[in-house]
C-alpha positions in Angstrom: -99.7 -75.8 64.0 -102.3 -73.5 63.3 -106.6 -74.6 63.0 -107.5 -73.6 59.7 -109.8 -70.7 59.3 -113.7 -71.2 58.8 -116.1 -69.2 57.0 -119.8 -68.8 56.9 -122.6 -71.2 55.0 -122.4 -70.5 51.4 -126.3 -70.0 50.3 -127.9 -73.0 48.5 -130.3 -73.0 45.8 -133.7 -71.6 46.3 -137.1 -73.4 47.9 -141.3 -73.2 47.7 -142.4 -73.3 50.5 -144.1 -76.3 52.6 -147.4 -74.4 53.1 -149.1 -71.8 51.4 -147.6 -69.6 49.1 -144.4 -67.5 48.5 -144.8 -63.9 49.9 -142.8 -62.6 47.1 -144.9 -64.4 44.9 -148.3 -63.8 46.1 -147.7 -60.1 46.5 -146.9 -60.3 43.0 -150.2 -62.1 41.9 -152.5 -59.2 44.1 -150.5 -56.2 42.2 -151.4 -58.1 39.1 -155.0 -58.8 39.7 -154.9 -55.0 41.8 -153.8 -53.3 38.2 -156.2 -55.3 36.0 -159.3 -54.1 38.2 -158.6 -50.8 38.2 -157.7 -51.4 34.2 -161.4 -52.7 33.5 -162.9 -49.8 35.8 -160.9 -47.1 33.7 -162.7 -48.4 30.4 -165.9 -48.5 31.6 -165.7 -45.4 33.2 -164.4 -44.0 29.8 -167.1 -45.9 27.9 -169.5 -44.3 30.2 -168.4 -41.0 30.1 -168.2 -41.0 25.7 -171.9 -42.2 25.4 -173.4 -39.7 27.5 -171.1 -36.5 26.1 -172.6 -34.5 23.5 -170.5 -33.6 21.2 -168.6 -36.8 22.4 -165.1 -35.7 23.5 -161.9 -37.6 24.3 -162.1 -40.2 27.0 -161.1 -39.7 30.7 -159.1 -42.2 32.2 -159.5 -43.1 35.9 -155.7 -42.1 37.9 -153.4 -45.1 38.8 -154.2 -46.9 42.5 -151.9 -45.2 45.2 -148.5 -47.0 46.1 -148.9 -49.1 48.6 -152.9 -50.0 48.3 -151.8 -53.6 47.2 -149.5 -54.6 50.6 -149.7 -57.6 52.1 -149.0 -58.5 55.7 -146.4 -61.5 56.5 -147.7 -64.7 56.5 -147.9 -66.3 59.6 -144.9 -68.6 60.4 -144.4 -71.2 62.8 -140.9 -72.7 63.0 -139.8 -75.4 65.6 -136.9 -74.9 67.6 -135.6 -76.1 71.0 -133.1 -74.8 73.9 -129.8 -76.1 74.6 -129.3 -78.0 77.8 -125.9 -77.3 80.4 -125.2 -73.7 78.4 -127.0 -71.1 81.0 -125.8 -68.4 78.9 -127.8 -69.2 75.8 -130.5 -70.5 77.8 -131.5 -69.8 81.4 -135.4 -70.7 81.5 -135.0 -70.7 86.0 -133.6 -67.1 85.2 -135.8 -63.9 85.2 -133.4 -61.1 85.0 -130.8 -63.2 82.4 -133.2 -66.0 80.5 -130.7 -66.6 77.8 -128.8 -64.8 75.4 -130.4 -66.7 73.0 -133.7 -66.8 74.5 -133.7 -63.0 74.3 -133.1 -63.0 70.6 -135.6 -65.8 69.9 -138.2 -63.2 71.8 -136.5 -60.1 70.0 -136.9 -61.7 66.3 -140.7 -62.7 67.6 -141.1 -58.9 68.4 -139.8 -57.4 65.7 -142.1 -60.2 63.0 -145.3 -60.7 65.0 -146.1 -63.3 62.6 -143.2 -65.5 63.3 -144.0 -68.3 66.2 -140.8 -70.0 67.6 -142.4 -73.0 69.5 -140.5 -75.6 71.4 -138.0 -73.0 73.8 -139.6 -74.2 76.4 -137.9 -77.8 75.6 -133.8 -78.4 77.0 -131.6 -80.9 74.7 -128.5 -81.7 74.9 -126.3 -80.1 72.2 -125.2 -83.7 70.2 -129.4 -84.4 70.2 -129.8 -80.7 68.4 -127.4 -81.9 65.9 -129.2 -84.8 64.9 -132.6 -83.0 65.1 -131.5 -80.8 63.0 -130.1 -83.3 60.2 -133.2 -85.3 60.3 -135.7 -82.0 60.2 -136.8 -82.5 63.8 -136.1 -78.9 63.6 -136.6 -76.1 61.8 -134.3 -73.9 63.7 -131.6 -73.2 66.5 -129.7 -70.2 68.2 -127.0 -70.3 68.6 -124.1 -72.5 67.1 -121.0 -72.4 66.2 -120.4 -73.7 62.2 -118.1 -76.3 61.3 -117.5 -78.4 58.4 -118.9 -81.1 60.0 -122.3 -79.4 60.9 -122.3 -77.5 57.3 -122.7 -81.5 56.3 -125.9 -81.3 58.5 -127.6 -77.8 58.8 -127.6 -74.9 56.9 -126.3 -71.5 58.9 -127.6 -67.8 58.5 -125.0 -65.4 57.5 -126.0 -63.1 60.1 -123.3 -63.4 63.6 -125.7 -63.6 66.5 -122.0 -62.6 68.4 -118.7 -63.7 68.5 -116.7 -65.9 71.1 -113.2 -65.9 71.8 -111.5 -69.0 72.8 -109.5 -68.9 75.8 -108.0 -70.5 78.9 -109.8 -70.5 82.4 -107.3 -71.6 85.1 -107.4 -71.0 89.1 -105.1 -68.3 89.9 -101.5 -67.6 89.5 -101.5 -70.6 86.9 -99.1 -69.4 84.2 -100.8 -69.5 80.5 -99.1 -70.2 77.6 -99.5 -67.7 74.7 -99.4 -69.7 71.5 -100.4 -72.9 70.1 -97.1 -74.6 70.4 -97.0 -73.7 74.2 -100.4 -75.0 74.8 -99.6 -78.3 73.4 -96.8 -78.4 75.7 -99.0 -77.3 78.8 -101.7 -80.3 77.7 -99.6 -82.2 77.8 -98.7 -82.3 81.5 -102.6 -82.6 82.2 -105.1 -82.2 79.3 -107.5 -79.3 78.5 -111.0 -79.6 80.5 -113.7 -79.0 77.9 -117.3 -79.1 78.4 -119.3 -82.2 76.8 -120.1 -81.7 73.2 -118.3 -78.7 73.0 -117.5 -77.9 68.8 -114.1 -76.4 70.8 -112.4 -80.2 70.8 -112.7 -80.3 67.1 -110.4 -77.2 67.4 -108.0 -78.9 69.8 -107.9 -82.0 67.9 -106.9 -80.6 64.6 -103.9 -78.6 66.5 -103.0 -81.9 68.4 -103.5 -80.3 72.1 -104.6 -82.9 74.8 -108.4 -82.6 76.2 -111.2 -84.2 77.3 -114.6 -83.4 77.5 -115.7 -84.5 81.0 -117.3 -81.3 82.1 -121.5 -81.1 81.7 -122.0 -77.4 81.8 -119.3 -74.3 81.9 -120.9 -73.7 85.8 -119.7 -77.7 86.1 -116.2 -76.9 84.5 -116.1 -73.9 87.2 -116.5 -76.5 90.0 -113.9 -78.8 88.6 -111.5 -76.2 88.0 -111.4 -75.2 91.8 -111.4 -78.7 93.1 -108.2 -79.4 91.5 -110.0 -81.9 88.7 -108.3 -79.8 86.0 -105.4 -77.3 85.6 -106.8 -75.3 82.5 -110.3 -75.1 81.0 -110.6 -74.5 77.4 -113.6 -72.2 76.4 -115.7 -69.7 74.9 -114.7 -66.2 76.8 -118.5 -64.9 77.3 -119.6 -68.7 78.6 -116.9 -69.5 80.7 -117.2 -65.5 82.6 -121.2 -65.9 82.6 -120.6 -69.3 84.4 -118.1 -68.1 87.1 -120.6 -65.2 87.9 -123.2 -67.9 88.1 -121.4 -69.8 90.3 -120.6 -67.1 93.2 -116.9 -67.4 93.0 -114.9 -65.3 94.0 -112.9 -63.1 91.5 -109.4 -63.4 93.3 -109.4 -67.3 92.6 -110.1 -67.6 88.9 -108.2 -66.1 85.6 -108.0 -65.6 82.2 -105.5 -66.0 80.2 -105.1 -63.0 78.1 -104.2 -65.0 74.5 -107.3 -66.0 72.4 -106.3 -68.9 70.2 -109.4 -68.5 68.0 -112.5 -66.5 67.5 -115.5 -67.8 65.9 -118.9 -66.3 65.2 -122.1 -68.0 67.1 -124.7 -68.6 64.0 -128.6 -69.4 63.7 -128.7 -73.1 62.4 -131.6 -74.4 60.3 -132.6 -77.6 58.6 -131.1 -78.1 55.7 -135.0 -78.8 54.4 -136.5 -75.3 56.0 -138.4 -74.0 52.4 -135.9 -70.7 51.4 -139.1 -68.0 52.2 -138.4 -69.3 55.7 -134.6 -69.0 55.1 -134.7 -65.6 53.5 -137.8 -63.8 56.2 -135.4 -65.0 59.6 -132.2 -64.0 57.6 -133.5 -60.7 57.0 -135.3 -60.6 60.7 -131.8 -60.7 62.3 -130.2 -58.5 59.5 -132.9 -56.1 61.0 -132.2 -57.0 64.6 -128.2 -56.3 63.7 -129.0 -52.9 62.1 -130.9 -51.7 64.7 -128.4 -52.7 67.6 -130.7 -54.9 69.0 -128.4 -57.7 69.1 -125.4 -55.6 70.5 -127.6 -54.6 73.4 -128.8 -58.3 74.4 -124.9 -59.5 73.9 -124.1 -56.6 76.3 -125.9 -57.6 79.1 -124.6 -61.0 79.0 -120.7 -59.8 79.0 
């Protein structure tokens, strides 16, 4: 049995927003009001001009304001947002050298719009609470998620992959891995699947019927487990479950990786189904910017 392929947020109709007004549309009003000033100025220069000629001639008209006079900088933004608890990779606030992956991308999209305030980082909640906050606008915004139908019933997510993940098996050494679904039911069965708390990976399991349970609080906790004989196989996201043996100072001789991925799924920015679509559209084009300029491949980098 095979999980069902997923694909990303379709985009829903368009907002205002909350508080002040659309950029588009404000920069739209100030060319309009821009062109109708320098309209009036042209006649009465011309009217000017035509009384004081003698003979009176043809009317001069003033040249066209230069491109660009009427830009507008972005409005300031403030968005709410929050880091995930028990998920070093994404956020690491003890950690100087490796904060977060997506604590670095919050601070790269904040650098690139200087505009663009992302408070609330500084807050850890578990992942089932970031759910809810987002469903019940608590929050504005959150990197980084995986999308589901379930969530897509909640949130809205950015079209943009923040990176991918590959799900795969984490077992203590010379543990034989099975290579396709129908083997992996059979090896969960024997002992199920260790998955960290929360993870959006059991809805994966579930719908191909393999055995799990979600016991472990963190990917460093699942490490732990693993080695202690608690579990047989942890089930995970490839650039988590590496990050967390690093973390924990094992030693590379007693961990593996199986080399099958049984699914690969792209890590998304979530917002509030209620986020006005200025909001929507200025962070979807931020990151569009961030993933043209390599940005984002270099921060995923340093966290592989």
């Amino acid at each position: 049995m095979e999980t069902p392929e997923r694909s990303a947020d379709a985009t829903p109709a368009h907002r205002l927003s909350r508080r002040g007004c659309v950029l588009r549309f404000c920069t739209g009003a100030l060319a309009g009001a821009s062109a109708t000033l320098w309209a009036e100025a042209a006649g009465a220069a011309s009217a000017s001009l035509s009384l004081a000629a003698s003979p009176p001639g043809p009317s001069r008209v003033l040249p066209p304001p230069p491109l660009g006079a009427t830009t507008v900088s972005p409005a300031p933004l403030t968005l709410r947002s929050a880091a995930q608890s028990g998920s070093l990779l994404k956020y690491a606030p003890g950690d100087r050298d490796h904060p977060g992956l997506c604590t670095e991308i919050a601070v790269a999209l904040q650098r690139l719009d200087p505009h663009l305030h992302l408070e609330g980082l500084d807050r850890t909640v578990p992942l089932r609470r970031l759910e809810l906050m987002l469903a019940s606008d608590e929050l504005d915004v959150f990197l980084c998620l995986l999308p589901s139908e379930r969530r897509r019933e909640m949130m809205r997510f950015l079209p943009i992959p923040l990176y991918r993940v590959r799900h795969v098996l984490m077992v203590r050494a010379g543990t034989p891995t099975p290579q396709s679904w129908t083997a992996l039911r059979a090896f969960a069965r024997r002992r199920p699947l260790l998955l960290v708390q929360g993870s959006q990976l059991a809805v994966t399991l579930k719908q191909a019927d393999v055995a799990h349970v979600e016991a472990a609080r963190s990917e460093v906790d699942a490490v732990q487990m693993l080695l202690r004989g608690r579990a047989d196989a942890v089930y995970g996201q490839d650039v988590a479950l590496r990050h967390a043996v690093r973390l924990s100072g094992v030693q590379g001789a007693l961990i593996e990786f199986g080399p099958h991925a049984f699914d690969e799924q792209p890590q998304l920015a979530a917002v509030s189904r209620r986020l006005p679509e200025p909001a929507v559209e200025r962070l979807t084009e931020r990151l569009r910017q961030l993933q043209a300029s390599g940005e984002l491949g270099r921060i995923v980098d340093r966290y592989r």
